[in-house]
C-alpha positions in Angstrom: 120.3 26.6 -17.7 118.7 26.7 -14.1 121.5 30.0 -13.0 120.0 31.7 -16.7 116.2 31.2 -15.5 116.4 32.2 -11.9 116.6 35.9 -13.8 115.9 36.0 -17.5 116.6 40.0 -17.6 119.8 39.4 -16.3 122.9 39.2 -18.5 125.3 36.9 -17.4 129.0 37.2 -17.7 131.2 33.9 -18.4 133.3 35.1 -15.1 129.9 34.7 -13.2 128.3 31.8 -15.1 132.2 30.1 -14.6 132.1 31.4 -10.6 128.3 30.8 -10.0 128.9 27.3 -11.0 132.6 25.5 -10.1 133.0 27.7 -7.4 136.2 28.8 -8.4 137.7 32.0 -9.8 137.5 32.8 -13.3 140.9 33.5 -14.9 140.0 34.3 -17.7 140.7 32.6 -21.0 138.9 29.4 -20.9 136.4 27.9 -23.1 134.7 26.2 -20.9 131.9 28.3 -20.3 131.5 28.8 -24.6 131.7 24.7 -24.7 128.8 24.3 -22.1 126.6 27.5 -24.1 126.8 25.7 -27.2 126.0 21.9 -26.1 122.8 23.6 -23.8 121.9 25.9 -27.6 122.4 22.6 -29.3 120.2 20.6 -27.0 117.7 23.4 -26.8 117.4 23.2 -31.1 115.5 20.3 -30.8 113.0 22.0 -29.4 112.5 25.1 -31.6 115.2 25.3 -33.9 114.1 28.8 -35.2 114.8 30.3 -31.4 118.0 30.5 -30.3 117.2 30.7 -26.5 120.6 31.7 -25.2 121.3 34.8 -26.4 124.6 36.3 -26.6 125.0 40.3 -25.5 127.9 41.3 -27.4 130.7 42.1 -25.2 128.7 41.6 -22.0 127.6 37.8 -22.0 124.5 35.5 -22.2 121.0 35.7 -21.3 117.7 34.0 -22.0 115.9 34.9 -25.1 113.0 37.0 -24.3 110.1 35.0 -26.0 
């Protein structure tokens, strides 16, 4: 959540959400980046379960929801 607010605007792949936060390089077809989106969309429901706060950019990646 913190690497999505530090710039709302900006789309984040799941190579740079994956890089940006284990330090490691992303190799591609692994779900943990999709695991951790959902549990932080499924924690974030409780607040507003209308808004979906991360939102997905097809084929790019994730971003915060412009509220």
């Amino acid at each position: 959540m913190e690497l999505l607010m530090r710039n709302p605007e900006k789309v984040y792949s799941k190579s740079n959400i994956y890089e940006s936060l284990w330090n490691q390089e992303y190799l591609g077809d692994d779900n943990a980046v999709k695991t951790h989106i959902s549990n932080l969309r499924n924690k974030l429901k409780t607040i507003n379960p209308e808004i979906d706060y991360v939102e997905t950019v097809w084929g790019l990646g994730y971003r915060l929801y412009k509220v």
